[in-house]
C-alpha positions, -999 to +999 in steps of 0.1 A: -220-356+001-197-352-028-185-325-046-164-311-069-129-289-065-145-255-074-172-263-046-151-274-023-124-245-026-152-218-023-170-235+009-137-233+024-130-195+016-160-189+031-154-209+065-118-190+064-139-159+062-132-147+025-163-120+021-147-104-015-132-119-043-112-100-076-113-108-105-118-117-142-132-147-151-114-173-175-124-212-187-100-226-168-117-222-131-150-224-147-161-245-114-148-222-091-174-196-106-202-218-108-194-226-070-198-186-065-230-185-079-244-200-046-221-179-022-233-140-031-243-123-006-215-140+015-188-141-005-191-121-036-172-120-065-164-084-082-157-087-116-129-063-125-119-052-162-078-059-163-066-088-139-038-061-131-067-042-115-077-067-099-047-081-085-042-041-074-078-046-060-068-081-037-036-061-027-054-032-012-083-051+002-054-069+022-037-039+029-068-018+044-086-046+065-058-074+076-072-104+058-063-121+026-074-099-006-088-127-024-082-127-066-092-149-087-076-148-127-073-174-155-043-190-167-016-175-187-022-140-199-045-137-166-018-144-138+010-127-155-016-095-158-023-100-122+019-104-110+017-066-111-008-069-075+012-098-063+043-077-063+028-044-048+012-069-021+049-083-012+064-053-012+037-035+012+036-066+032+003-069+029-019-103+028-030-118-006-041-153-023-038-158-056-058-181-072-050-194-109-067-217-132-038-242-149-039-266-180-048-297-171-026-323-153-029-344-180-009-319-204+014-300-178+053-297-192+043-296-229+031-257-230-003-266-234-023-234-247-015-204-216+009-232-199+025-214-172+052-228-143+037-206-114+063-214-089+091-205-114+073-171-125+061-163-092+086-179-066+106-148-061+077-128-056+055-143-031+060-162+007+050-196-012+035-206-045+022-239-053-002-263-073-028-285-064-029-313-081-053-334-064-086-324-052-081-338-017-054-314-002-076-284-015-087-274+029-052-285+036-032-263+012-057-236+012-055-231+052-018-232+050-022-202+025-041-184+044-021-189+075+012-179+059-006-148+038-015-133+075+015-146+095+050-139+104+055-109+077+021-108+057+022-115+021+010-128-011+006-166-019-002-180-053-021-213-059-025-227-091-058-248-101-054-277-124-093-275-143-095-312-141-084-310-105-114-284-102-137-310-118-131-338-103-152-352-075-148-358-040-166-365-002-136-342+014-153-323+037-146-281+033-131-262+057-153-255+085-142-223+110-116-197+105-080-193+120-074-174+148-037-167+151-017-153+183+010-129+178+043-145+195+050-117+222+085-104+231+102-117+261+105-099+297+144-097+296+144-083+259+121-057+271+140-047+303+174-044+276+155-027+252+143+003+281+179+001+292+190+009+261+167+042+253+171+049+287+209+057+283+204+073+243+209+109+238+190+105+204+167+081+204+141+077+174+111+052+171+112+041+133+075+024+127+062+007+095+040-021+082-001-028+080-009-060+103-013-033+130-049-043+149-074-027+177-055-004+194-026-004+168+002+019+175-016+036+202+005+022+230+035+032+212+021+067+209+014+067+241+047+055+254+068+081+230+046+111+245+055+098+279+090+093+269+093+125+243+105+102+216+103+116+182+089+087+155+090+084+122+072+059+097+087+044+072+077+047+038+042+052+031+028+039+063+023+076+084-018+064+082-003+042+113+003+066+140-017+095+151+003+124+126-015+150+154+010+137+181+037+159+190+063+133+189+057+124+153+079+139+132+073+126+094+079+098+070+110+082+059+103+079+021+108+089-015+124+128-015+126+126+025+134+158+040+166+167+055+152+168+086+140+137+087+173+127+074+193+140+103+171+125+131+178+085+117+216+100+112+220+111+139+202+090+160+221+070+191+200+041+194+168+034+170+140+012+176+130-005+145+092-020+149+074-037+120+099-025+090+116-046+071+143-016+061+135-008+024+158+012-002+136+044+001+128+043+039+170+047+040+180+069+014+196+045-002+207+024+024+229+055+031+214+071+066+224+035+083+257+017+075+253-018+061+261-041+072+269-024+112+253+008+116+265+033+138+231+039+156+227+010+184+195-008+169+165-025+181+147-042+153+116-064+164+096-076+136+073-109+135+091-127+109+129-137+122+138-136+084+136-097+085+157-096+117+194-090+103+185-096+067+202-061+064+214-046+092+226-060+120+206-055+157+224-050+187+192-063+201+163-082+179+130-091+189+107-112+173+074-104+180+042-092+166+035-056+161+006-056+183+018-082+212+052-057+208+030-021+211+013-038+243+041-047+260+057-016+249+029+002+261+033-013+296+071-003+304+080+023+326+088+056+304+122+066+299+136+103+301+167+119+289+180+153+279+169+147+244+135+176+247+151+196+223+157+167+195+123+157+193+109+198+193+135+205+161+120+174+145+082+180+153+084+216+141+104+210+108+075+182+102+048+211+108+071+234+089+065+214+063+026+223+057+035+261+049+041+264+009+048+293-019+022+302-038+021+274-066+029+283-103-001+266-119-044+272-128-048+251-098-026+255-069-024+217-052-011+236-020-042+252-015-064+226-028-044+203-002-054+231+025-092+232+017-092+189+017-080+189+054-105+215+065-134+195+047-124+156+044-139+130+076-116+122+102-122+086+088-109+096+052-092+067+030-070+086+001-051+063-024-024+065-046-003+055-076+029+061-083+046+095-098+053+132-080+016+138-077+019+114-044+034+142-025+003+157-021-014+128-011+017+115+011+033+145+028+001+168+036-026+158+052-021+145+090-037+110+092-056+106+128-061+074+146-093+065+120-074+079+087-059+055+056-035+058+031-030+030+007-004+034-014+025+015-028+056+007-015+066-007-049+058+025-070+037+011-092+016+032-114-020+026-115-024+015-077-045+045-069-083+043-087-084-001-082-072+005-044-100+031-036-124+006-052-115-016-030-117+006+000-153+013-012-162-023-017-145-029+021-164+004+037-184+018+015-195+039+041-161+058+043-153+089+021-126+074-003-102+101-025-085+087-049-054+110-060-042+103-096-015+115-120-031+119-155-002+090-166-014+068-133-046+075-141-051+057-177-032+027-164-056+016-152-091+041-156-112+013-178-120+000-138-143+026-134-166+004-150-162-022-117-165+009-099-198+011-117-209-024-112-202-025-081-214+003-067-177+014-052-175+044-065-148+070-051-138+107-057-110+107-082-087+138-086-064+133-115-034+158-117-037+166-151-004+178-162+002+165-195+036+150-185+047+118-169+062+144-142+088+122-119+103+105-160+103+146-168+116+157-138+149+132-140+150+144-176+158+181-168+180+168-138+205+148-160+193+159-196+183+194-193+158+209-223+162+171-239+126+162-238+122+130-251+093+103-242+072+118-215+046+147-232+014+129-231-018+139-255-050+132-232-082+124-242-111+144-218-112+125-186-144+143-177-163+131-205-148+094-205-158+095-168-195+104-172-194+074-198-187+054-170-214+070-148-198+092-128-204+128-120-167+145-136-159+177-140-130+198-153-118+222-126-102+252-143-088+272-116-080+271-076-111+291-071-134+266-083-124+236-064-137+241-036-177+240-052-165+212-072-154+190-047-190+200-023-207+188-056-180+157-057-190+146-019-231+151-028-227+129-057-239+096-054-221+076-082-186+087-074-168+114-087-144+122-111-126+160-108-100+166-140-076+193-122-058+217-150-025+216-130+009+232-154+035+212-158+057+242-138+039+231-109+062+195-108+065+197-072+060+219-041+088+241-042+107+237-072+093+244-105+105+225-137+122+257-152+142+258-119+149+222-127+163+227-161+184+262-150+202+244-121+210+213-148+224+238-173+240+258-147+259+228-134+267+214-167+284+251-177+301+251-145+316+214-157 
């Protein structure tokens, strides 16, 4: 049997076990869509309005269930719409193919109409990027993608698809079965010198991060902290990993990390690293370790041996896989010190945290924040974007063992409403939240219409402030009362969203969200709840006047 590239690449998505594709379509993988046509039901293809939203989409499908976010996007103006997802995917480590339709080999190097290099635009971006230029090496190239998108640290890979390569015939036979990959597991000896090591600390933290976490996830590590009275801390953005209920977990190393926080990786005597690869916000700046020795005795183990020492140098590294590492971890004797204390100051500065001033806006996000964790399923998926707003979403609620956060790692703004899509099209039986800025929001709000479609339709706060608050916020900081760039004139997001079918609402004060958000969870098409937050209200204990006076008050006192 023969058949052609676009047939041949699908069949062999499916036998990898690809079950969602993103996208928007374009001429140049024409055959890769006509090859879908025969595959819904089993791998379905959800048209998206933006290929940025889309490649958003692929990135948080990756992120939430461990396999490959599939998206799909024309040449050109399509992949360099859809670099956006590729670069959020990288920087959350999470799995991603994309797939891109490319000018013909017969006019490559002459910038043909959308000519793109892929590997030159993308090679800095992704764990490989490459083009396949004859129909033959589509099973081989494509399993090698999917291999490396789930292995070592997970990431994006881009493939680029000549359209006569996509044409063309062949009797290649498709893929046929998927890939079942075993975690390399840490050796016995490392193990004993990493219990050695905790065993003799006087400050010992647990530093956790990353997505490829599986079954049991971090639950031996939980369970070998409690034994040993470890605090732990997650790295940016990932506290959905470890029960936040524990009484060793202490909080998240991320954007405006607390001091407390701060002072337990300061101060800590030995740190075990697992499944982080040491970002800029997750350090303060690369400040709360010293690069390239820090003063803390480290343990990194990560599954990728190009994360071990690419910053800071381990006294001991381990390269293993998170889970292989959280079962053997699991398995060691516990360890006990004199270090009770350390871990009780950092667990109650973490709860301490919950307990806010009454806010200085119509809408009060503390209280709103309060109601959502009385009334949300212990199975809740919240999303975000990028901008203050993300505190709420980030630094109250306390994610339980079935709980999700997707959010970026790469701050990009938009990431919110096409990652809860994608949670819906992944489990549309879970009660997705969305929380948006009103700036996050528009990037990219014309996807409620996939939301529509596709019947993946979320509840959407947006925290309508009329500002874009963190831009605003620097502004006072460094340029007090020079506004310049960052008032925003909105259009009413309640009525755009009942365009796109959704129930929406504008909720006017504190007191009515509660009702609004009973009538949010009853709606059936998704909901869309237009918060009238002031501008005052920029984050949870400092108010923008404050802002400004302790700008001026500095710059007088210069």
């Amino acid at each position: 049997m023969t058949r052609n590239g676009g047939q041949l690449l699908v069949e062999s998505l499916v036998a990898l076990g690809a079950r969602k594709a993103f996208g928007v379509p374009g001429e140049s993988y024409l055959a890769v869509l006509d090859a879908l046509h025969d595959t819904q039901g089993t791998l379905d293809y959800v048209l998206c309005r933006n290929e940025g939203g889309a490649g958003f989409m692929a990135a948080a499908y990756g992120k939430l269930t461990g396999q490959p976010g599939i998206c799909m996007v024309t040449r050109g103006p399509g992949a360099t719409n859809a670099s956006i997802g590729v670069h959020t995917a990288m920087q959350d480590s999470a799995p991603m193919i994309l797939l891109v339709g490319q000018v013909g080999t017969d006019m490559k190097g002459r910038e043909a109409f959308q000519e793109v290099d892929y590997k030159a635009v993308f090679g800095t971006m992704v764990k490989w990027a490459v083009e396949i230029d004859q129909i033959e090496r589509i099973p081989e190239i494509l399993s090698r993608a999917w291999t490396m998108a789930i292995s070592g640290r997970p990431g994006p890979v881009v493939i680029a698809l000549p359209e006569d390569m996509l044409t063309s015939q062949t009797d290649v036979q498709p893929l046929t079965s998927p890939i079942t990959l075993s975690e390399p597991f840490p050796a016995p000896e490392s193990m004993a010198r990493l219990r050695e090591m905790l065993a003799g600390a006087k400050r010992p933290v647990i530093l956790y991060g990353g997505c490829n976490w599986k079954g049991a996830g971090t639950a031996p590590i939980q369970a070998f902290a409690e034994a040993s009275d470890i605090p732990v801390v997650a790295v940016f953005r990932y506290q959905d990993q470890f029960d936040n209920t524990s009484p060793v977990f202490c909080g998240e190393a991320g954007v405006g990390m607390t001091p407390a926080v701060k002072k337990l990786i300061r101060e800590a005597d030995v740190i075990l690293a697992i499944n982080n690869r040491f970002g800029e916000n997750s350090t303060d700046g690369y400040t709360l370790l010293d690069v390239p020795q820090p003063k803390q005795r480290l343990i990194h183990v990560h599954g990728s041996d190009l994360e071990i020492g690419k910053i800071y140098r381990p006294e001991l590294g381990i390269q293993a896989g998170p889970n292989a590492f959280a079962t053997a971890l699991g398995a060691l004797e516990p360890v006990k010190g004199d270090w009770a204390d350390w871990r009780a100051e950092g667990r109650a500065a973490y709860e301490a945290g919950f307990d806010l001033p009454n806010l200085p806006s119509p809408v009060d996000m503390g209280k709103v924040c309060a109601h959502l964790r009385d009334v949300l399923p212990e199975d809740m998926i919240l999303t975000n974007g990028a901008g203050n707003f993300t505190v709420w979403s980030g630094r109250f609620f306390k994610f339980g063992p079935k709980a999700r956060l997707l959010a970026p790692q790469s701050g990009a703004m938009g990431y919110g409403l096409p990652a809860a899509i994608a949670a819906k099209v992944a489990q549309p039986e879970k009660t997705v939240v969305c929380f948006a800025g009103d700036g996050d929001f528009q990037m990219n709000c014309t996807e409620l219409a996939t939301a529509l479609q596709a019947g993946a339709q979320p509840i959407v706060l947006i925290l309508n402030n009329g500002i874009y608050g963190t831009i605003r916020a620097h502004q006072e900081r460094n340029y007090p009362t020079r506004v310049s760039g960052t008032t925003m004139v909105n259009p009413d997001f309640a009525a755009l969203a009942r365009a796109y079918g959704f129930h929406a609402e504008r909720v006017e004060t504190t007191a009515d969200f509660a009702a609004a958000f009973d009538r949010a969870l009853a709606s059936k098409t998704g909901a869309v709840l237009d918060l009238n937050i002031s501008p005052e209200a920029l984050t949870p204990r400092q108010s923008l006047s404050q802002m400004r006076d302790a700008a001026l008050a500095a710059k007088d006192k210069a």
